[in-house]
BABAZA-875157 format. One record per residue: residue in three letters; x, y, z of N, C-alpha, C in turn; chain. Coordinates in steps of 0.1 Angstrom, whole numbers. Layout:
<pts>
+------+-------+-------+-------+-------+-------+-------+-------+-------+-------+-------+
: resn :    nX :    nY :    nZ :   caX :   caY :   caZ :    cX :    cY :    cZ : chain :
+------+-------+-------+-------+-------+-------+-------+-------+-------+-------+-------+
:  ala :     X :     Y :     Z :     X :     Y :     Z :     X :     Y :     Z :     A :
...
+------+-------+-------+-------+-------+-------+-------+-------+-------+-------+-------+
</pts>
This chain:
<pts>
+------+-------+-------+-------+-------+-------+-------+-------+-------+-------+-------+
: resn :    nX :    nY :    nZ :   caX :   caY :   caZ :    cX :    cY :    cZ : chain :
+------+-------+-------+-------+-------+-------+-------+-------+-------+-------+-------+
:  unk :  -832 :  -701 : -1153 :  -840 :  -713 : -1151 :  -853 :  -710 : -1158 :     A :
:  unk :  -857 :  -720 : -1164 :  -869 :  -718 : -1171 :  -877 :  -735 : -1171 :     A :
:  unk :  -891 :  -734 : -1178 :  -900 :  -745 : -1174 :  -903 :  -744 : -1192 :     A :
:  unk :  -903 :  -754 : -1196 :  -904 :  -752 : -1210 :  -916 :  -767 : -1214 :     A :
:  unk :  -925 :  -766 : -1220 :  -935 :  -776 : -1220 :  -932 :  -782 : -1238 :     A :
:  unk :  -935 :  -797 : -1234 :  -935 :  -805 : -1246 :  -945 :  -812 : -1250 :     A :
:  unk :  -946 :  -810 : -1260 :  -964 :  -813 : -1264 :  -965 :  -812 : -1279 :     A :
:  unk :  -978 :  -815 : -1283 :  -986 :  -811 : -1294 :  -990 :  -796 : -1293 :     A :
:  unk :  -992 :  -793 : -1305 :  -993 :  -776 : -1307 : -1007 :  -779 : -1315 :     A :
:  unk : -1017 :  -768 : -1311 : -1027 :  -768 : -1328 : -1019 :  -760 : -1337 :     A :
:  unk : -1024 :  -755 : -1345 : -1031 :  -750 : -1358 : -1023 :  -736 : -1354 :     A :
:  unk : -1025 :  -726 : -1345 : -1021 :  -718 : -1337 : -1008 :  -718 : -1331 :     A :
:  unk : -1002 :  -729 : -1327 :  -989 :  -728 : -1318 :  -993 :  -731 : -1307 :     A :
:  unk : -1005 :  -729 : -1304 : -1007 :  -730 : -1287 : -1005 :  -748 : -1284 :     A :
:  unk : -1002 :  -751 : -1273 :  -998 :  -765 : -1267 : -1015 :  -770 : -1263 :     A :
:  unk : -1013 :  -785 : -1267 : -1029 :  -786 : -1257 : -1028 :  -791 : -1244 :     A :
:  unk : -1036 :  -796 : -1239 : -1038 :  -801 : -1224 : -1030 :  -808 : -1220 :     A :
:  unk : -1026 :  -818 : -1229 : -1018 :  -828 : -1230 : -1005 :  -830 : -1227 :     A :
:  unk :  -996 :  -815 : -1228 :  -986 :  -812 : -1231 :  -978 :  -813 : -1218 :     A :
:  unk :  -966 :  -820 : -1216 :  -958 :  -821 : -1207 :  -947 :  -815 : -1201 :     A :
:  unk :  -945 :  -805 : -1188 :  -935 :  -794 : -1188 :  -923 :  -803 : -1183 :     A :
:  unk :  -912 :  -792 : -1186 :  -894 :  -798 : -1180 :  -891 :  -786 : -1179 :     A :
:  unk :  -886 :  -786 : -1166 :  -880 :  -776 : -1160 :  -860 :  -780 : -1170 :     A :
:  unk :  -858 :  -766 : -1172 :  -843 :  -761 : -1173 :  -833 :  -754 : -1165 :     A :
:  unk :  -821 :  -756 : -1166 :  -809 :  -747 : -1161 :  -805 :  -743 : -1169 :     A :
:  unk :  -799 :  -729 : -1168 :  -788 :  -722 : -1174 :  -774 :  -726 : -1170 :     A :
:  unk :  -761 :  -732 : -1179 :  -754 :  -734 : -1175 :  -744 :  -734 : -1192 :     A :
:  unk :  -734 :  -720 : -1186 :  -723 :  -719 : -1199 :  -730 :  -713 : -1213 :     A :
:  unk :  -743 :  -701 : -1212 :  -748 :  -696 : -1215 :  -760 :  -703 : -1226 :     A :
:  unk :  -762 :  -720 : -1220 :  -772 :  -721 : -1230 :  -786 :  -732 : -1215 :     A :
:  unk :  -794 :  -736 : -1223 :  -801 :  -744 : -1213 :  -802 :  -755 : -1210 :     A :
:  unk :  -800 :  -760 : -1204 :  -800 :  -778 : -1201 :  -812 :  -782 : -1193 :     A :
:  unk :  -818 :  -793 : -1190 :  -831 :  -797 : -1192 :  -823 :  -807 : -1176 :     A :
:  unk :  -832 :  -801 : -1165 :  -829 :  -811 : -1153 :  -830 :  -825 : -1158 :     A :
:  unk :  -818 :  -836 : -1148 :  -822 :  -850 : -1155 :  -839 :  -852 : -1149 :     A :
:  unk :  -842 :  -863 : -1152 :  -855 :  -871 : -1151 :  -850 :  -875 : -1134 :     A :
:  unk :  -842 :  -876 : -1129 :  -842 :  -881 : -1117 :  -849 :  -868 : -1104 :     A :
:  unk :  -852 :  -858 : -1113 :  -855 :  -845 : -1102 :  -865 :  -837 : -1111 :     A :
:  unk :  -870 :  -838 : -1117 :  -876 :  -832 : -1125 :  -891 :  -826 : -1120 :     A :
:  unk :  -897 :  -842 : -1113 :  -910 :  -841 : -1105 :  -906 :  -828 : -1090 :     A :
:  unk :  -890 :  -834 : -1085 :  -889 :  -829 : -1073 :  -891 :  -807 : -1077 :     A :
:  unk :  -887 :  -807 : -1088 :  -882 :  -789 : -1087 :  -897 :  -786 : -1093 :     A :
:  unk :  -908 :  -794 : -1100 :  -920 :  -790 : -1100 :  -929 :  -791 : -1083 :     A :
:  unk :  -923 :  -797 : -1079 :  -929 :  -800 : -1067 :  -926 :  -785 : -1057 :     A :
:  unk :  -918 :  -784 : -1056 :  -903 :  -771 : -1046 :  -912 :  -760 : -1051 :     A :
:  unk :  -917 :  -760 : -1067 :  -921 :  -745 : -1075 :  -936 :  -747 : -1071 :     A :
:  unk :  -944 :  -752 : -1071 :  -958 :  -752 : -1068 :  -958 :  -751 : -1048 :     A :
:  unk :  -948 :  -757 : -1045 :  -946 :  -752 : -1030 :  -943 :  -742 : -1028 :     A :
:  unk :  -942 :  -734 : -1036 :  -930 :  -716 : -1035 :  -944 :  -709 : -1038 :     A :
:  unk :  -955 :  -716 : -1046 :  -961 :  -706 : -1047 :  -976 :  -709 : -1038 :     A :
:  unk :  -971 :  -715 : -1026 :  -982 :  -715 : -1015 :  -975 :  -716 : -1005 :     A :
:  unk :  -964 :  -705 : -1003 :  -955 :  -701 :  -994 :  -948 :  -703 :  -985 :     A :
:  unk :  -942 :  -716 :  -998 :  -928 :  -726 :  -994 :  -913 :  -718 :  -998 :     A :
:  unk :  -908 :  -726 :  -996 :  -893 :  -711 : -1000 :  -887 :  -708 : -1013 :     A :
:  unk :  -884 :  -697 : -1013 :  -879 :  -693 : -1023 :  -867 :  -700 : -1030 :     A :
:  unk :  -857 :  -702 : -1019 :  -848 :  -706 : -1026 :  -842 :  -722 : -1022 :     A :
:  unk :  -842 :  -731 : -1028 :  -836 :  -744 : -1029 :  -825 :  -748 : -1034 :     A :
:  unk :  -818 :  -759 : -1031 :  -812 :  -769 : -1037 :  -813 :  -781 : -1041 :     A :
:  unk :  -813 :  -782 : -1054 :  -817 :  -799 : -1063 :  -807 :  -803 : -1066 :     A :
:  unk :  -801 :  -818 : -1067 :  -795 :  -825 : -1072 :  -798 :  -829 : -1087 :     A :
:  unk :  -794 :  -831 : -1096 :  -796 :  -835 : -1109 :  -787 :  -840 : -1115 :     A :
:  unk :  -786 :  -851 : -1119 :  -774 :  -858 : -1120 :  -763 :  -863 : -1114 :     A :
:  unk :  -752 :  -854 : -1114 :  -742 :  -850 : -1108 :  -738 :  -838 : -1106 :     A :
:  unk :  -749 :  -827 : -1105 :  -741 :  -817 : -1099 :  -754 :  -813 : -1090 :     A :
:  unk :  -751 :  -804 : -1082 :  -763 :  -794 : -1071 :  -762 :  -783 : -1080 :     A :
:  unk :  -775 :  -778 : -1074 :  -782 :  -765 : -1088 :  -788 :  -754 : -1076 :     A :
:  unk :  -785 :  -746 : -1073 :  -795 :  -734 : -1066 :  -805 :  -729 : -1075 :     A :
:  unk :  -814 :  -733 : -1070 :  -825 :  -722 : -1076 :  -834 :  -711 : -1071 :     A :
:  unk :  -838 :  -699 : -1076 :  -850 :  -692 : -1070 :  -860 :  -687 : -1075 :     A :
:  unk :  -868 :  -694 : -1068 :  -880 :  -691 : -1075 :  -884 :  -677 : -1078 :     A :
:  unk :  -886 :  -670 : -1072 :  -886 :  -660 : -1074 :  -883 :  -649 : -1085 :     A :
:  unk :  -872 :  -649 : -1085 :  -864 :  -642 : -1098 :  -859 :  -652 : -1106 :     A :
:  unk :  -866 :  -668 : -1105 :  -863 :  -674 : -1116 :  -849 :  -676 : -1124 :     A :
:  unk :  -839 :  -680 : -1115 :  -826 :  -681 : -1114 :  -820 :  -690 : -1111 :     A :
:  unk :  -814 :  -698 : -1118 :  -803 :  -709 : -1113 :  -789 :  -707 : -1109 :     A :
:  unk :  -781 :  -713 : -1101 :  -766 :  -713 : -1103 :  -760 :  -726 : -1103 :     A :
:  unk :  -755 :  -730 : -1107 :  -746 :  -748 : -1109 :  -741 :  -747 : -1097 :     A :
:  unk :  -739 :  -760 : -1092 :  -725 :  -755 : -1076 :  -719 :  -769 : -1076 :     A :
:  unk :  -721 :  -774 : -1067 :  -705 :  -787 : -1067 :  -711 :  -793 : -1078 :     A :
:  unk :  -700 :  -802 : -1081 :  -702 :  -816 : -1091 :  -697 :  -824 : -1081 :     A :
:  unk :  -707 :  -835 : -1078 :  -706 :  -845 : -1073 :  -698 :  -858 : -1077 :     A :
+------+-------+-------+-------+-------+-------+-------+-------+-------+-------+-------+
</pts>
């Protein structure tokens, strides 16, 4: 699982303010990009984890459920709905 930000870069590479994150899954050794229908929710779950909400969740995204942990920053795919 990873959070990968999209944006403008300067001169440097660095992203500016402006720049918009999307959380990812690992799934079949590459990353896929939560749909847009959960995207807010697993930013929401991750800024709750880090004011001592839980570690570990389950999000819907699309059609499948996703485990995640915050913590050691870990996904696992589970049903397809």
């Amino acid at each position: 699982m990873r959070s990968s930000y999209l944006g403008n870069r300067d001169e440097a590479g660095c992203e500016d303010s402006a720049s918009t994150g999307r959380w990812e899954y690992e799934a079949r050794g590459a990353f896929k990009a939560f749909e847009d229908d959960c995207q807010g929710e697993v930013e929401r779950l991750f800024q709750e984890y880090h004011s001592g909400g839980q570690q570990r969740v389950t999000v819907k995204t699309g059609k499948i459920e996703i485990s995640l942990d915050f913590k050691l920053m870990t996904s696992r795919v589970g049903v397809i709905l």
